[in-house]
N, C-alpha and C positions, 0 to 999 in steps of 0.2 A: 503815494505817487512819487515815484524817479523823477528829478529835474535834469537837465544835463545842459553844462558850458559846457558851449560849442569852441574850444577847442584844436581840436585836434583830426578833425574830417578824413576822410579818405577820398582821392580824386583819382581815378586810373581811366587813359586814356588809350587807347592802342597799345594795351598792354604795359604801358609805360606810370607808374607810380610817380606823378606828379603833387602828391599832397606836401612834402615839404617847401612846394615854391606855390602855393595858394594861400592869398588873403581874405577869400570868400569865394561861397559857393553855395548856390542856391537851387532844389529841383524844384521843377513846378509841375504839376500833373492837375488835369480839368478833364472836366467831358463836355461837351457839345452840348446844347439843350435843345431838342426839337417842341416845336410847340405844338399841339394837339386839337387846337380849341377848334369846336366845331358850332356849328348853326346851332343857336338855342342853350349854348351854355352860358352862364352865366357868370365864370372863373375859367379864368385860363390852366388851361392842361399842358403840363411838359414832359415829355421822354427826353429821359439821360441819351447822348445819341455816343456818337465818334470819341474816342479819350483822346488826349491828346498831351503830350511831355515834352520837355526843354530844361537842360541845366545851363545855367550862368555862372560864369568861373572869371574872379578876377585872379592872376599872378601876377606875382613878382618877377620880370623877365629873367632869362636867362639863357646865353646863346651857346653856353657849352654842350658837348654830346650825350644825346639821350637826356637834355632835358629841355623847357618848355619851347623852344623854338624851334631845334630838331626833332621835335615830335610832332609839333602841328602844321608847321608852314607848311609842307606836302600834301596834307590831309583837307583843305580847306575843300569843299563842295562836295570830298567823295563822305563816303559811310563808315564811320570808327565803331568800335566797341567802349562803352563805359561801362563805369562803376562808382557808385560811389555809396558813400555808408556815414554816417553820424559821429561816427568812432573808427581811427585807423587801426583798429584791433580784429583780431577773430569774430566774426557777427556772432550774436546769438540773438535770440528775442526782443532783446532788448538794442539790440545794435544791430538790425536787418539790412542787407544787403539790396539795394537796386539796382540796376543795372537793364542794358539794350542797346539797340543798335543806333546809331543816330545821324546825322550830316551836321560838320563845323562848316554853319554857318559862317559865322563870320570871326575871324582874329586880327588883333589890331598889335603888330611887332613891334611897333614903338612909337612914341608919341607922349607928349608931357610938357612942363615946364619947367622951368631951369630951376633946379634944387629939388626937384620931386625924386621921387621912388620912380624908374622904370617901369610901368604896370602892362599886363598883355591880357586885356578882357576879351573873355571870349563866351559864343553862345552856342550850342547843341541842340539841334533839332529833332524830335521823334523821327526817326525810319525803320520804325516796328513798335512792337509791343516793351512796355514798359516792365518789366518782373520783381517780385520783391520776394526774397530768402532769408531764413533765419539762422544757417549752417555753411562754414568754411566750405568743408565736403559735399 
């Protein structure tokens, strides 16, 4: 069995290669549970219903062009393209590609306490299907 520190991630946001100003990054993918249970059953019954995805990205801010702030402040409520991967390398098998369409919820441009790291967490919402690829091409 492959272990793998976590590293070195891949975060791409509107086409924009953000991984070198990320200090974490987490996708979270679920489904719904519908319950089933009818009269006379004696255990509850559930169907997998609606899936549902969200990644969480904190950065390290940064207000220069084409990176974390000129890439999302514009984009907050409408619908981006992500990606992100385990490995900022060529996916293969082992380093699969996710990626979809999503709404930035919510971004925070600045905010902290005095002597901290600038940080800009932000959260992406499912607004489509979630996909997961094994090949660059």
């Amino acid at each position: 069995m492959a272990t793998l520190v976590y590293t070195n991630a891949k975060i791409e946001i509107k086409g924009v290669d953000l991984s070198a100003h990320a200090s974490e990054v987490g996708l979270n993918y679920a489904s719904e549970t519908q319950d089933e249970t009818a009269m006379g059953d004696d255990t509850r019954i559930r169907k997998g219903g609606l899936k549902d995805w969200s990644v969480d990205v904190t950065f390290h801010q940064d207000y220069a062009a084409a990176a974390v702030d000129a890439t999302l402040f514009s984009v907050v409520g409408t619908t981006v393209c992500v990606e992100v991967r385990p490995q900022n390398i060529c996916s293969t098998a082992t380093n699969p590609i996710y990626s979809g369409i999503a709404v930035l919820e919510s971004y925070n441009p600045l905010g902290g306490s005095v002597g901290a790291l600038l940080d800009a967490p932000i959260s992406l919402q499912s607004a489509g299907t979630l996909s997961r690829a094994s090949s660059c091409g």
